[in-house]
C-alpha positions as CSV (number, residue, x, y, z in Angstrom):
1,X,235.5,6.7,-81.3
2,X,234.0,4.5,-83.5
3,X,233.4,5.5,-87.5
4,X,230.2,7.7,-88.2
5,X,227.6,5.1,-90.5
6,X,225.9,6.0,-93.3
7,X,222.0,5.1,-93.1
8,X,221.7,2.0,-96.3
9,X,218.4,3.1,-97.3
10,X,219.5,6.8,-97.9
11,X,222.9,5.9,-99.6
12,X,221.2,3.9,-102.6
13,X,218.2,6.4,-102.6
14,X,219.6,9.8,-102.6
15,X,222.8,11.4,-104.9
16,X,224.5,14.9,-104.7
17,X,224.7,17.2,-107.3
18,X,227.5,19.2,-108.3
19,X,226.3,22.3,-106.2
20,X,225.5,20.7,-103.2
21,X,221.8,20.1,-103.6
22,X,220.2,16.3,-103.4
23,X,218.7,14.7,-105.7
24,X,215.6,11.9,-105.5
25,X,213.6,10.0,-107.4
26,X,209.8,10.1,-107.8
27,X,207.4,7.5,-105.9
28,X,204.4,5.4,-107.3
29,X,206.6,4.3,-110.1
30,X,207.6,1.1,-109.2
31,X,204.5,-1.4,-109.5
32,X,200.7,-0.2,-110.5
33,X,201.3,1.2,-113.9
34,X,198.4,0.0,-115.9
35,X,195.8,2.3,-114.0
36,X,198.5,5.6,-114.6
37,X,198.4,7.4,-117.9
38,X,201.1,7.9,-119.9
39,X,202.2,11.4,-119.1
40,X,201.7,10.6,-115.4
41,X,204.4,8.0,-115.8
42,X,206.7,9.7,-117.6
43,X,206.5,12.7,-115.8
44,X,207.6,10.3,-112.4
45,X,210.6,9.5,-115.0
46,X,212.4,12.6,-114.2
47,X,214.6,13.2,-110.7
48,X,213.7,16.0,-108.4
49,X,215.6,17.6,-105.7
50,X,214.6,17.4,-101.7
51,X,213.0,20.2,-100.7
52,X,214.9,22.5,-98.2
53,X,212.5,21.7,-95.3
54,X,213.9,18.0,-95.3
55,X,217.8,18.6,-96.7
56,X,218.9,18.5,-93.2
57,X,217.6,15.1,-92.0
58,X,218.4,13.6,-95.2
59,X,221.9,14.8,-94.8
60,X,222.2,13.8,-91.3
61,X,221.2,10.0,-92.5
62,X,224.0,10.1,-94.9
63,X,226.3,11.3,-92.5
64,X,227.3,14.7,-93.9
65,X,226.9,16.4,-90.7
């Protein structure tokens, strides 16, 4: 049986936290930042956590089950 992969994409976009949960970053902060305000852009700053709806398919992609 060959080795399970980890999806790329996922592994450089997605982190664990020490309880388990996952961690992202925000969109729209990338290219396009003259039009956003200030506290729009910092506010993308900060990491968020995937929402339980879509835990599962994130963890399938980085092969934790």
């Amino acid at each position: 049986m060959p080795k399970m992969k980890t999806n790329s994409g996922a592994k450089k976009r997605f982190a664990l936290t020490g309880t388990g949960k996952i961690k992202r970053k925000h969109a729209y902060k990338s290219h396009i930042l003259t039009k956003k305000t200030k506290k729009q852009k910092r506010n993308l700053t900060h990491t968020g956590l995937v929402h339980k709806a879509d835990e599962n398919s994130v963890k399938h992609l980085l092969g934790m089950k």
